[in-house]
C-alpha positions as CSV (number, residue, x, y, z in Angstrom):
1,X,98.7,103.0,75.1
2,X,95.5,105.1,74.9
3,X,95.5,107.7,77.6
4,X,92.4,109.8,78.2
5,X,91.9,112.7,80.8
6,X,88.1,113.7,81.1
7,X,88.6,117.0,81.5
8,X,92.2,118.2,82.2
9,X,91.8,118.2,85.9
10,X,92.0,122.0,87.0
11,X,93.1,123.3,90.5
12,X,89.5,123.7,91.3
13,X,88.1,120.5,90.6
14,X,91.2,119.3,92.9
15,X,90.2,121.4,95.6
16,X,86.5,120.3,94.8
17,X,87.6,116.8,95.5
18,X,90.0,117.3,98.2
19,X,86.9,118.7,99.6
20,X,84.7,115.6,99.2
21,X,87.6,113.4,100.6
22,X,87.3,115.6,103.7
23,X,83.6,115.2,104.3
24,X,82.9,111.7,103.4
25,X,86.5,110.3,104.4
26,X,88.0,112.1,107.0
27,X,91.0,112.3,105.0
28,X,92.2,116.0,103.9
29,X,94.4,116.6,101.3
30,X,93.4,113.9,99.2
31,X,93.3,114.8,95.5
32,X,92.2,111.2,94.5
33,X,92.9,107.5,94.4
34,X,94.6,105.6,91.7
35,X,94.5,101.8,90.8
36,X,95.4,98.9,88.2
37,X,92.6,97.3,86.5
38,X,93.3,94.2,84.1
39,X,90.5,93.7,81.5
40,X,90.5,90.4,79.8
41,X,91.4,89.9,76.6
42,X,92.3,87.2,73.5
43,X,95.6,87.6,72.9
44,X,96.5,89.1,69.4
45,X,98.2,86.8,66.9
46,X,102.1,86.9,67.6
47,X,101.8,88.3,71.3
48,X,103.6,86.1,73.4
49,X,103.4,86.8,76.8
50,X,103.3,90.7,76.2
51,X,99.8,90.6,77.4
52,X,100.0,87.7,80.1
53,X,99.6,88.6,83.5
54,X,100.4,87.6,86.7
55,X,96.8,86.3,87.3
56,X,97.1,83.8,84.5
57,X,95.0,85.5,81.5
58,X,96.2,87.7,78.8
59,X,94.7,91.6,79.5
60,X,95.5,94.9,79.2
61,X,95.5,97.5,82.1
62,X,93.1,100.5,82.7
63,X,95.2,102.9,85.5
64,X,92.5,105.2,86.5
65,X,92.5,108.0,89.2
66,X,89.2,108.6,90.5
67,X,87.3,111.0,93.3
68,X,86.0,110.1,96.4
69,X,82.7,109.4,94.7
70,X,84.9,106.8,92.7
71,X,83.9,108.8,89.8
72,X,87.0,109.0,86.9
73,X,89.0,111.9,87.1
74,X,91.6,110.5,84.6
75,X,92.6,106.8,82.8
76,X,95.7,105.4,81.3
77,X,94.0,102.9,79.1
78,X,96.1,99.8,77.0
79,X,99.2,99.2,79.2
80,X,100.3,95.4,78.7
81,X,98.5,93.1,81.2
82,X,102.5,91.9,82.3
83,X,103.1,95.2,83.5
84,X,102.5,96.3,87.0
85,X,100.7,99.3,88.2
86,X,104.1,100.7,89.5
87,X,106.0,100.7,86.2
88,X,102.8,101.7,84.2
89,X,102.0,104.9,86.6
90,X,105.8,105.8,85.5
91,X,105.3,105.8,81.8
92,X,101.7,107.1,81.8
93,X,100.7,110.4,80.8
94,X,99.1,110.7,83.8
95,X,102.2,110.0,86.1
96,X,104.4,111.8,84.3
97,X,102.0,115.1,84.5
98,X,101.9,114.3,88.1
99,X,105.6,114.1,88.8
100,X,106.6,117.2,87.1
101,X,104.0,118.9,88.5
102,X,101.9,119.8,85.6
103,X,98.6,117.6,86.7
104,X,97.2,121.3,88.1
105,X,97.2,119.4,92.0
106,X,97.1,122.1,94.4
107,X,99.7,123.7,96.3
108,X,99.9,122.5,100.0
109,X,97.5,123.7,102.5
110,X,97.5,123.2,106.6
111,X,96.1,120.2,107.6
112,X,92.8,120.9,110.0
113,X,94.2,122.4,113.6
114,X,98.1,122.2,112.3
115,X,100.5,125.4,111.1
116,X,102.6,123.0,109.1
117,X,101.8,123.1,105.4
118,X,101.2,119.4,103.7
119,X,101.0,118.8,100.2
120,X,97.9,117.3,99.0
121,X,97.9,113.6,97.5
122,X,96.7,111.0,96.0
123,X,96.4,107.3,97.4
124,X,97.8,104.5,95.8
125,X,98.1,100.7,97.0
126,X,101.5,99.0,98.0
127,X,102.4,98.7,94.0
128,X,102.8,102.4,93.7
129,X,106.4,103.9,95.2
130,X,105.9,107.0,97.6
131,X,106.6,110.8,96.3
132,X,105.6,114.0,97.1
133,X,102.3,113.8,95.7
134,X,101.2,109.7,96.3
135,X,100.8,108.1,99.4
136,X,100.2,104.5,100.3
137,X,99.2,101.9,103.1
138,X,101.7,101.0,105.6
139,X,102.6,97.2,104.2
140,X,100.3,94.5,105.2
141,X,103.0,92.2,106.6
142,X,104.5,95.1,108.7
143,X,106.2,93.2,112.0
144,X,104.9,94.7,115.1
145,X,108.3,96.3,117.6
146,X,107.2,95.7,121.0
């Protein structure tokens, strides 16, 4: 697995960011979004299904946080195209920085007209598990209690 981070992200280029999430989308305390990417490959010789994914081609996966310009902030590049975003975050350099808080993501700051202090995060879909510092959509087959 190749992992590049383009620069070190530094506390101010969070805030810089959290920032731009504000003004363009409403959503404070955003450090960044993060996604899967499979890119298509031929499969080495003697692979097996290492590098087969669940969309029925053999790939490897890009995990890249970017901005809200959708610029990269950092990538995880050459996770096996069977692996999930979930599992892949977890053994990145990028996720583990982020979960021992050494990814330089600032400390949390009041939301706009609240005294409660919120730490700022980064948006994942419904393959990424919830923690301190990434967020994700409710679930898209969520029953409605009426």
């Amino acid at each position: 697995m190749l992992t590049l981070v383009m620069p070190q992200p530094t506390e101010e280029m969070f805030k810089t960011i959290s920032t731009k999430f504000r003004s363009l989308w409403d959503f404070p305390n955003c450090v960044g979004a993060i996604d899967g990417k499979h890119i298509r490959i031929k499969a080495p010789k003697n692979s097996g299904s290492t590098f087969f994914n669940y969309k029925d081609f053999h790939s490897v996966v890009m995990l890249a946080l970017v901005d809200a310009d959708n610029k990269f902030v950092a990538v995880d590049i050459g996770s096996y195209g069977r692996e999930g975003d979930a599992g892949i975050y977890l053994k990145s350099r990028v996720g583990k920085k982020i979960l021992k808080k050494e990814f330089n993501i600032p400390p949390p700051q009041q939301l706009p007209g609240m005294n409660m202090l919120v730490p700022h995060v980064i948006l994942g879909d419904e393959a990424f598990a919830l923690h301190e510092h990434l967020i994700k959509p409710y679930p898209r087959n969520q029953s409605v209690i009426q």
